[in-house]
C-alpha positions as CSV (number, residue, x, y, z in Angstrom):
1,X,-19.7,4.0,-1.2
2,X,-18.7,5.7,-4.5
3,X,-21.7,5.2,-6.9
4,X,-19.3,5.1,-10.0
5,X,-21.7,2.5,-12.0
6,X,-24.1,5.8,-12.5
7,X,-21.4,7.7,-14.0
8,X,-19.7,5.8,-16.0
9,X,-20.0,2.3,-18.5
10,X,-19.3,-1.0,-16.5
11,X,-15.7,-2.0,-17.7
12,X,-14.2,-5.7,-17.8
13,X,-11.8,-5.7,-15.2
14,X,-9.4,-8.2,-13.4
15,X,-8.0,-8.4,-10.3
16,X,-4.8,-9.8,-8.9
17,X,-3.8,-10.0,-5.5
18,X,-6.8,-9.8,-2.7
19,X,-5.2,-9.6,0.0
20,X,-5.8,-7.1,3.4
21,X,-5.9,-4.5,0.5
22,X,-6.8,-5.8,-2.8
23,X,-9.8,-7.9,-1.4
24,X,-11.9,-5.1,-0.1
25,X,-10.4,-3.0,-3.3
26,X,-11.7,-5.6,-6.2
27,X,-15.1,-5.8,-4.2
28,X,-16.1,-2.5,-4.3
29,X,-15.1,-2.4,-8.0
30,X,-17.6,-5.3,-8.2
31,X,-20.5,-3.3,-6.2
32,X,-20.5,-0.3,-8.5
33,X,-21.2,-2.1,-11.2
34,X,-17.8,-3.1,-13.2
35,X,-17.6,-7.2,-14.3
36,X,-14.8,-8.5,-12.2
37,X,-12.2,-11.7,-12.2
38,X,-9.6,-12.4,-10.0
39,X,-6.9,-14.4,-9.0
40,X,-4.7,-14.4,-6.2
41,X,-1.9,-17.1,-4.8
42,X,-3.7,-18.1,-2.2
43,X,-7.0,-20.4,-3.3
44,X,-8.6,-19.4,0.5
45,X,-8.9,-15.4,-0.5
46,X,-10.5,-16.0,-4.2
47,X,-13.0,-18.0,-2.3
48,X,-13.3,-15.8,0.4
49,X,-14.2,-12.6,-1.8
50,X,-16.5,-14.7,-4.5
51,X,-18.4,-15.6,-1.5
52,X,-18.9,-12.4,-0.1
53,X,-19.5,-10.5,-3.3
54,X,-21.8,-12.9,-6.0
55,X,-21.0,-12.4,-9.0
56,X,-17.1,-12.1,-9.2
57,X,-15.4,-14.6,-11.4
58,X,-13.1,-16.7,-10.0
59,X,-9.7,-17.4,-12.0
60,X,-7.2,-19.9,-11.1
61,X,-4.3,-18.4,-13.3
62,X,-3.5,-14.3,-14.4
63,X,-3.5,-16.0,-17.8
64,X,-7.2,-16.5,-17.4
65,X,-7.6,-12.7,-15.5
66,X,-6.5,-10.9,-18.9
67,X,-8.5,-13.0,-20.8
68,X,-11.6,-11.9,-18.8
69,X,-10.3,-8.1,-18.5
70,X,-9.6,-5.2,-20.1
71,X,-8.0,-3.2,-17.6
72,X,-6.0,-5.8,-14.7
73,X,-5.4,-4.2,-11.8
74,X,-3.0,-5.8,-9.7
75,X,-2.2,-5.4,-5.5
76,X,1.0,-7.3,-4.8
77,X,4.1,-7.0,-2.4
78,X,6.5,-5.4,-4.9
79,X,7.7,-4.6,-8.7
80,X,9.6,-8.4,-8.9
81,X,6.0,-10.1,-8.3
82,X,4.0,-7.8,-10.6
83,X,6.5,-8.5,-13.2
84,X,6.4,-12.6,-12.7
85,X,2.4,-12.0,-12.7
86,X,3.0,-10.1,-16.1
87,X,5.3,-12.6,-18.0
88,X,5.1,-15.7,-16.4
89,X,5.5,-18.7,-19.5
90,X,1.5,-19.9,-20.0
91,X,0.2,-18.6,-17.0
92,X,1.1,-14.6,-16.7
93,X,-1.2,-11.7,-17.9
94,X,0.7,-11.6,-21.4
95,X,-0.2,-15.2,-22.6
96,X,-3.8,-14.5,-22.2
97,X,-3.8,-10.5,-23.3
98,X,-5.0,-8.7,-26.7
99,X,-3.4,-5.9,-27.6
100,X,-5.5,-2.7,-26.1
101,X,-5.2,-3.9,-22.5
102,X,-4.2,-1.9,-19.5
103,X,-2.4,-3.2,-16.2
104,X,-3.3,-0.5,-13.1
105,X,-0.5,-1.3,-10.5
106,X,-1.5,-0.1,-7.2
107,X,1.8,-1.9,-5.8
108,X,4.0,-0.9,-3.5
109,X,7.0,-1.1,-6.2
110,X,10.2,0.0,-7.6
111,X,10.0,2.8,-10.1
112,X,12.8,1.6,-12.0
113,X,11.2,-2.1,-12.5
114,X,7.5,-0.8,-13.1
115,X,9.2,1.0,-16.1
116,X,10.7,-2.1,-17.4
117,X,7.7,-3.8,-16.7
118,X,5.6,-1.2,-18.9
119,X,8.4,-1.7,-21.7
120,X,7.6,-5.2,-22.2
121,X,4.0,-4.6,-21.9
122,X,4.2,-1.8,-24.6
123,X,6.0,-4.2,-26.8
124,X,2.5,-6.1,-27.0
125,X,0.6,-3.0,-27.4
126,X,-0.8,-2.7,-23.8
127,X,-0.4,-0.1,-21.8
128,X,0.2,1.0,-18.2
129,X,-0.8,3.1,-15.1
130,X,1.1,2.9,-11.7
131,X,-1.2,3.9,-8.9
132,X,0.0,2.4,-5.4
133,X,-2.1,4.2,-2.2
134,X,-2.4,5.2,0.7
135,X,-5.1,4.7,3.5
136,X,-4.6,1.3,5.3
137,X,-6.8,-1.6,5.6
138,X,-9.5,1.1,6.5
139,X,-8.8,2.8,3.6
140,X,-9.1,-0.2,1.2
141,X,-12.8,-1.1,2.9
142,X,-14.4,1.9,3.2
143,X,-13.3,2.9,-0.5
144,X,-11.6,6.3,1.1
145,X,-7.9,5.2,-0.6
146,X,-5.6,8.3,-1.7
147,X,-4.5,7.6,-4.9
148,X,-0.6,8.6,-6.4
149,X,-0.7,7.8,-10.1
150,X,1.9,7.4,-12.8
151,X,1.4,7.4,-16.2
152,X,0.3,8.9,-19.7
153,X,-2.7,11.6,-19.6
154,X,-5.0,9.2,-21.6
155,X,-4.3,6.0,-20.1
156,X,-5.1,7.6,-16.3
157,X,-8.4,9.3,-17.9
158,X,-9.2,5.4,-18.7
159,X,-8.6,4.2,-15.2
160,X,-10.3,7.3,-13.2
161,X,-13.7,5.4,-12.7
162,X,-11.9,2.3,-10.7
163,X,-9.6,4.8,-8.6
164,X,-13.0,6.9,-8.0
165,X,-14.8,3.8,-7.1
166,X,-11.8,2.9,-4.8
167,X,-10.8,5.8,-3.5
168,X,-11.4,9.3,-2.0
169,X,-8.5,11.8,-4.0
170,X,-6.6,10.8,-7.1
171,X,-3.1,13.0,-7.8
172,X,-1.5,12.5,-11.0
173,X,2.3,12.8,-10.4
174,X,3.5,12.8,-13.9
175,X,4.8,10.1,-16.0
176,X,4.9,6.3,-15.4
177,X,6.8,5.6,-12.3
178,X,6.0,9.2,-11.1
179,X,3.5,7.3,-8.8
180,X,5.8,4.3,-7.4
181,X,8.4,6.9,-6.5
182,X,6.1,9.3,-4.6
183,X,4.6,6.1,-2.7
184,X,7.9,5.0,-1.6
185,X,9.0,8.5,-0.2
186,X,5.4,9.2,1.8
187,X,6.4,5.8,3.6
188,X,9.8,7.1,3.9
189,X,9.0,10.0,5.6
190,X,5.4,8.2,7.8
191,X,8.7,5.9,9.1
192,X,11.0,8.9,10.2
193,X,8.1,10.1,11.8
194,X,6.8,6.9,13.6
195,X,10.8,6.5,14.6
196,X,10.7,9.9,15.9
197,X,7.6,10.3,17.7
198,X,8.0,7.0,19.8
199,X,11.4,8.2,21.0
200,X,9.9,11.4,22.4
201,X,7.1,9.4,23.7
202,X,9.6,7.0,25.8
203,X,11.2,9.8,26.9
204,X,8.5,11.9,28.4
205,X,7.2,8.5,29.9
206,X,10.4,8.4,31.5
207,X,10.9,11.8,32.3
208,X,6.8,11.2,34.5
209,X,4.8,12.7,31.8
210,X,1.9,11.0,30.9
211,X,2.0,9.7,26.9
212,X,-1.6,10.0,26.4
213,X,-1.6,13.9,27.3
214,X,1.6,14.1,25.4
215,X,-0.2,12.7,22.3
216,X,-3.1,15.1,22.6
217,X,-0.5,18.1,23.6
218,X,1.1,16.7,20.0
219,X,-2.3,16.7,18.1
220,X,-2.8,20.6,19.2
221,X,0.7,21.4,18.2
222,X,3.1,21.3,15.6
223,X,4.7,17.4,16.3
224,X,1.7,16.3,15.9
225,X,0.9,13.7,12.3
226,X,-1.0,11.4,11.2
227,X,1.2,9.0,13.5
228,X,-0.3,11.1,16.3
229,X,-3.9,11.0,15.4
230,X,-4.7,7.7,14.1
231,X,-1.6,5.2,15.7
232,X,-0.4,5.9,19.6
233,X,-3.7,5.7,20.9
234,X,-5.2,3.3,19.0
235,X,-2.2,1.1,18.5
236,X,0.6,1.6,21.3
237,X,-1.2,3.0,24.2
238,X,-3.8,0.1,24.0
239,X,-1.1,-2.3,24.0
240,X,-2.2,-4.1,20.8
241,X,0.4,-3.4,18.6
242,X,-1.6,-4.6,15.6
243,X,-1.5,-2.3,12.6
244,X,-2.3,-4.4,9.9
245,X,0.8,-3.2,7.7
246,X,3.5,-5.6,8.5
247,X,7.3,-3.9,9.7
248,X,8.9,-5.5,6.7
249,X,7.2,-4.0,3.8
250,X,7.9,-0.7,5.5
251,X,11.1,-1.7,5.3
252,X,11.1,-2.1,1.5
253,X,9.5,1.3,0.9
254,X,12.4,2.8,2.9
255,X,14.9,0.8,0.7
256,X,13.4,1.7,-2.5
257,X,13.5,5.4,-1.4
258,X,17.2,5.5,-0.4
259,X,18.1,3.2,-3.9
260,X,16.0,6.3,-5.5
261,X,18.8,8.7,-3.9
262,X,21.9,6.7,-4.4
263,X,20.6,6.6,-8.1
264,X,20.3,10.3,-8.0
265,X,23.8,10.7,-6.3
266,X,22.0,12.2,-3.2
267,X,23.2,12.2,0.4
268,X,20.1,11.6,2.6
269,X,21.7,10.7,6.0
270,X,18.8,11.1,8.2
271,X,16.7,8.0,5.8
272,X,20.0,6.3,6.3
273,X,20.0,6.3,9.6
274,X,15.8,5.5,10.0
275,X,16.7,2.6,7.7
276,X,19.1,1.2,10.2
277,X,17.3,1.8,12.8
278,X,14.2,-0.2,11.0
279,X,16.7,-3.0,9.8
280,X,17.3,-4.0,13.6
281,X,13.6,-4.1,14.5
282,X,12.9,-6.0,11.7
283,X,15.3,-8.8,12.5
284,X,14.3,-8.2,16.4
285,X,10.9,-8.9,15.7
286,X,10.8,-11.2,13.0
287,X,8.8,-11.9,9.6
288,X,5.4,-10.8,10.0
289,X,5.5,-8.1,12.7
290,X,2.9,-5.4,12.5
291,X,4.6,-2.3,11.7
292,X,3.5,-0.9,15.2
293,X,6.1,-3.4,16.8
294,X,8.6,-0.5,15.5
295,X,7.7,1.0,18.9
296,X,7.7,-2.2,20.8
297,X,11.7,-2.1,19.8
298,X,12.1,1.6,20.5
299,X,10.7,0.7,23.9
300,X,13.3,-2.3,24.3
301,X,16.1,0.3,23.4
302,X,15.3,2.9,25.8
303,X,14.2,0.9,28.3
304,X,10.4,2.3,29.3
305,X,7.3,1.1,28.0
306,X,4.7,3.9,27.1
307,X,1.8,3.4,29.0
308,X,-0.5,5.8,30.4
309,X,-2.1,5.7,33.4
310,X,-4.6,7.8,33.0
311,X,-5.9,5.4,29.6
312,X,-5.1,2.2,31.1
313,X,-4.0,-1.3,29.0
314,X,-7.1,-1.7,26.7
């Protein structure tokens, strides 16, 4: 745990969206010391956090967040809910704002709407930081999140003590957006690479190789990835399939990345191709599918499950 309280004044902060991520997120900010409200859509997981960590403030509207916070930090599935959160008549962060306030988006969003989000918001003289992550559920709970941040100098100096009290590294990308769009192509390029590696993993099943010594054979080489170290065994040769990460908003990152290039009149036909690929498993296996169900479908395609004997179905 990152003792952040001894380094630095407790701040008023809000927090919107607890879900697998923002729950575990807004509690630590709570433990090191900062004064915390919340809110999120579902009733059950405002509850569920107040209970486990005393002394959180329950809010039933992002009106009432802002009017509790300083800096509002919200988690949320993309750039069209932050901006509803924001500007929502009555009950969005702007009808219960002062001017001074900060919104810290650690989305998964579009670059191009967290800019139009921050014009509005400067309009009312508040400004903001875009700082989606990286880490996982695991990430989020043992505060060890990897932090890709957007925004002005001054206003990321304000909202280093939450991503320290959150997280394990913090890179500042450049301006606002710079963060959104770098998110977007890491899980670009951590799709090509789960695409990629269950194909050669299906093959070498095939072929009688044994896909738990190919995965170590990848971890001492140069195919290995994170894919290789912290998903295949844990994930596909255990037969659970269960990262926490659902398929779809994978999906979205890859969309956003290949609307970044078409923007920027950029041919990128490998991403094209991953995102076709990823648009069938989606609709094979349906809203809500873990993202390791990628390689479930590969599997389907080609025909070979890949299990090892040697490791055994967990």
């Amino acid at each position: 745990m990152h003792d952040a309280a001894s380094t630095s004044a407790a701040l008023r902060v809000g927090f919107i969206g607890l879900g697998v991520m923002g729950g575990p997120m807004a509690g630590h900010l709570a433990r090191v010391g900062h004064r915390v409200a919340v809110h999120d859509a579902q009733a059950g997981a405002t509850a569920a956090l107040v209970e486990a960590q005393p002394g959180i403030r329950p809010c039933t509207t992002a009106c009432e967040v802002a009017r509790h916070s300083d800096i509002v930090v919200t988690m949320l599935p993309n750039g069209r809910v932050v901006r509803e959160v924001v500007f929502a008549p009555e009950t969005g962060l702007l009808a219960g704002w002062k001017a001074g306030g900060l919104l810290l988006d650690t989305s998964s969003a579009e670059p191009w709407l967290t800019r139009e989000t921050a014009e509005g918001l400067a309009a009312r003289g508040i400004a903001m930081v875009d700082a989606p992550v990286s880490g996982a559920a695991w990430g989020a709970q043992a505060a060890e999140l990897v932090f890709m941040v957007g925004g002005a100098a001054a206003d990321v100096a304000r909202v280093r003590p939450l991503l320290d009290a959150m997280g394990r590294a913090v890179f500042h990308l450049g301006g606002l957006g710079a963060g959104h769009t770098m998110k977007c192509l890491n899980n670009l390029v951590t799709a090509l690479t789960l695409t990629a590696t269950a194909e050669g993993l299906a093959l070498g099943t095939r072929a009688g190789l044994d896909p738990a010594v190919m995965t170590q054979v990848l971890n001492e080489s140069t195919g290995g990835s994170w894919i290789t170290r912290t998903h295949i065994d844990q994930r596909v040769l255990s037969r659970r399939f269960d990262d926490p990460f659902k398929l779809e908003l994978m999906l979205k990152d890859m969309g956003i990345a290949l609307d970044l290039a078409r923007s920027q009149d950029m041919p990128a036909p490998l991403s094209a191709a991953g995102l076709s690929l990823w648009q069938a498993a989606d609709e094979a296996r349906g809203p809500g599918a873990s993202v390791s169900e990628l390689v479930r479908w590969v599997e389907t395609q080609m025909g070979v499950e890949i299990r090892s004997p040697s490791a055994g179905a967990a």
